[in-house]
Structure formats: structure tokens, C-alpha cells
N, C-alpha and C positions, 0 to 999 in steps of 0.2 A: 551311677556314674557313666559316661558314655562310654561310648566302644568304636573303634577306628578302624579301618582299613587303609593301611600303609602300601603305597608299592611304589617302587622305581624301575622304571619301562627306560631300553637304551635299544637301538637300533631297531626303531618301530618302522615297517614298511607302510607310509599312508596308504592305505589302498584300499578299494571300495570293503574291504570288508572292516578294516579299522574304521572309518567313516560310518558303517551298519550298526557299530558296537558303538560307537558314541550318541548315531540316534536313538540309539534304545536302552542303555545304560540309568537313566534318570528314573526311565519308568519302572527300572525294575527298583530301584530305591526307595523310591515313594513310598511303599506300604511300611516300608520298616525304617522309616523317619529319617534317611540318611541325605547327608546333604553338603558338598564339596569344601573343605578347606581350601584344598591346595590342590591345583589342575592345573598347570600348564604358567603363563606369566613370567613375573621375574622373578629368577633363579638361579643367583649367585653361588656356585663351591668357594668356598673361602678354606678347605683343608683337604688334602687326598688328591688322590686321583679320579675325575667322574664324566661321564659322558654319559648320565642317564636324569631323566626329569621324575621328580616327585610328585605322587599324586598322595592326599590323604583326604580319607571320606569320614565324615563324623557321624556315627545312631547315637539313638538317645541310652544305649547301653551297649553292652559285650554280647548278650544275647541277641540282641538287633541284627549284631552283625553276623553273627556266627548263621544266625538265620539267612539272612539275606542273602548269604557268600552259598550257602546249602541250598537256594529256592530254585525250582525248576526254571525261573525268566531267566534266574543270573546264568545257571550251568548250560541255562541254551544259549546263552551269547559268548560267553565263557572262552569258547575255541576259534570267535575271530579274533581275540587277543593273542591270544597263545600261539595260535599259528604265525602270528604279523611280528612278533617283536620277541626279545629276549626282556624277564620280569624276575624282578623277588616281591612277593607281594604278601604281606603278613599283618594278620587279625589281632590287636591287642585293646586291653582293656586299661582305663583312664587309672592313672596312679593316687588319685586325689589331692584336689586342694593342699593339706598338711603333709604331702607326702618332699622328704629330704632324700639327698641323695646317698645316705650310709643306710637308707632303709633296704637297702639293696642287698647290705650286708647280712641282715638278716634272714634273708633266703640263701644266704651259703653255706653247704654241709659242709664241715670239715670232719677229716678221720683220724681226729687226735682220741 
């Protein structure tokens, strides 16, 4: 099942080093099959409060990603974001197909 990289970037400074991180960003993808849902376009809040754009990356799995997000391309580019912009950005894996939403529930401990 695949594996995603979620983030939401808000008060991104464009600047030549944001610009460096976006032409090199693809290539560090590439080896580990990743490849853009959602970057940038239209981008409607329709609930909350938001001032920040969604990005989500699709691998062909969880370990794709976890790779990719760990590979020395990505951690070398890594800190023209971080420095440029405020982000939460988070690694998760595809819920599947049959997957409902009280499946959820089943991952809750409780201490009865």
C-alpha cells in the first residue's frame, strides 16, 4: 500500500534558496517512486482557521517514504525549507481500500 508525505508550509520566504529546494526536490524522489498529489493549485479551507498550502507526495509504500525522507539528497536539501518557511510535515502509511472510519477505534487503549 503506499506511503505519503503530508506537509503544510505557511509563511514560506520565496527565495533563491526555496527556488534551489524545488529544483532539486523531484530528483531526490525519483529513486523511491515518489510522485506529487498535491503541490501548490487550488486550494480551497472550507473549515478552521488556515494560511498554510498543502503539499502531499505519494511512494509506492510507507517504507518508500521513510527512505526517501532519511536519504542523504533529501537531508541535503532538507534545510532550504526549514530555514525559508514555518512546516508540519508528516510520513504516513495508506489506510487501505476496506479501511472504515471506526477502524480507528480499534487502535484505542482504554484503561477499564
Amino acid at each position: 500500500m503506499p506511503g505519503y508525505a503530508i506537509a503544510n508550509l505557511w509563511d514560506v520566504d520565496l527565495n533563491a534558496e526555496i527556488v534551489e529546494y524545488l529544483e532539486r526536490i523531484d530528483s531526490t524522489m525519483e529513486p523511491f517512486g515518489g510522485k506529487f498529489l498535491v503541490h501548490g493549485g487550488t486550494q480551497q479551507v472550507i473549515e478552521g482557521p488556515a494560511n498554510a498550502v498543502a503539499i502531499v507526495i505519494e511512494f509506492p509504500d510507507h517504507q518508500a517514504v521513510l527512505d526517501w525522507y532519511e536519504s542523504a539528497a533529501y537531508q541535503a536539501i532538507l534545510p532550504l525549507r526549514v530555514r525559508n518557511c514555518s512546516s508540519v510535515a508528516i510520513l504516513a502509511a495508506d489506510c487501505g481500500a476496506d479501511h472504515v472510519a471506526t477502524d480507528v477505534l480499534k487502535e484505542v487503549v482504554t484503561n477499564e
